[in-house]
C-alpha positions in Angstrom: 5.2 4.3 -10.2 2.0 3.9 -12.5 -0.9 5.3 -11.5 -4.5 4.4 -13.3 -7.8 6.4 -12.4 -10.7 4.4 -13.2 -13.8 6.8 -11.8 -13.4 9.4 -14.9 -13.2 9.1 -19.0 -10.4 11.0 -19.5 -8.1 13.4 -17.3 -6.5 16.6 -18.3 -2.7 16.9 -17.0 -1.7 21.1 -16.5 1.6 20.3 -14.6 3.6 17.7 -13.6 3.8 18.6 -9.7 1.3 18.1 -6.7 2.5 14.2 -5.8 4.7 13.3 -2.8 6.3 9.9 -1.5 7.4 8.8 1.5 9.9 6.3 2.0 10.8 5.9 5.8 8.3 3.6 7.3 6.7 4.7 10.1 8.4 8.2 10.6 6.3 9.1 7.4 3.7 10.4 10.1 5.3 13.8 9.9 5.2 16.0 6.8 8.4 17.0 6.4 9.5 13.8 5.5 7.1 13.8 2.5 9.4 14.2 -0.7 7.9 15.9 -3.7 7.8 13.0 -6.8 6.4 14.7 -10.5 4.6 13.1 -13.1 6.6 12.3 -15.6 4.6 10.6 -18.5 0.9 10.3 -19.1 -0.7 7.4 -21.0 -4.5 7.5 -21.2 -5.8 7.1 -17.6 -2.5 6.5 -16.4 0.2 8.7 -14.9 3.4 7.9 -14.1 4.7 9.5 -11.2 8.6 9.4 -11.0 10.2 8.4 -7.5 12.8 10.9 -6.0 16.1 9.9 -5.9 16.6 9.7 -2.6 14.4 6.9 -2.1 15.9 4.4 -4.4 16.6 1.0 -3.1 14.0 2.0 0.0 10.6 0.8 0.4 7.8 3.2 -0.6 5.4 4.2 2.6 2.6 5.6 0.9 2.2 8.4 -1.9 0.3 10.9 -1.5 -1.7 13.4 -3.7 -2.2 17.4 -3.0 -2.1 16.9 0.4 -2.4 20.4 2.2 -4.7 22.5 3.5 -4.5 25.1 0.6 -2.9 22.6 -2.1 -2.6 24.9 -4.9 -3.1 28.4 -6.4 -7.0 28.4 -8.1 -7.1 26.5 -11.1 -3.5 24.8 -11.0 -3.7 21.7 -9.9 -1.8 18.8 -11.9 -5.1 17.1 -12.9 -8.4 18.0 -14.3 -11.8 15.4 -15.6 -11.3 16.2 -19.1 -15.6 16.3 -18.8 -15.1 19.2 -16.6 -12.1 21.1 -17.3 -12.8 23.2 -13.4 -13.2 20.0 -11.7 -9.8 19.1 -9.9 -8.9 15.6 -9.3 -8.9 15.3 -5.2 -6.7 14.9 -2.8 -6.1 11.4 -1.6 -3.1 9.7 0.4 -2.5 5.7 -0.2 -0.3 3.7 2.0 1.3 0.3 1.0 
C-alpha cells in the first residue's frame, strides 16, 4: 500500500514500524485485531507500507498510524518533517 504525504517538503524515515491494518470489516472496532504492517520502501513523499500476510486476499478496513496512547519511546517514531527533524509525523487512522 502507497502512501503519499502532501502537507510537508520532505519526511525523514528512522524505522520502518508504527503502521497497523485491519482487515476484518466491522470487528476492526477492537484493537487487538489491528495487525502491525512496516514500511518497506520510501520514495520521496511516499511510503510504502507492506500488508501482513495474513490479510492477503481480504479487504483492507482501514490503516492506521501510531495509534496509542503513548505510541512510541521519545524521539522514535518512524517519521519525521525533514524541516524539523523533532517534529513527528501524527497519529492518524483512515478507513476505506
Amino acid at each position: 500500500m502507497n502512501i503519499t504525504y502532501t502537507a510537508v517538503s520532505n519526511i525523514d524515515l528512522r524505522n520502518p514500524h508504527g503502521f497497523e491494518v485491519c482487515c476484518l470489516g466491522t470487528n476492526c472496532l477492537d484493537d487487538y485485531v489491528w495487525v502491525p504492517s512496516i514500511i518497506s520502501n520510501k520514495n520521496g513523499l511516499t511510503i510504502t507500507v507492506t500488508v501482513n500476510n495474513s490479510c492477503v486476499g481480504r479487504p483492507l478496513y482501514g490503516i492506521r498510524y501510531l495509534w496509542h496512547e503513548t505510541p512510541c519511546l521519545f524521539k522514535q517514531a518512524a517519521m519525521y518533517s525533514a524541516t524539523d527533524l523533532n517534529l513527528p509525523s501524527p497519529p492518524y487512522l483512515k478507513i476505506f
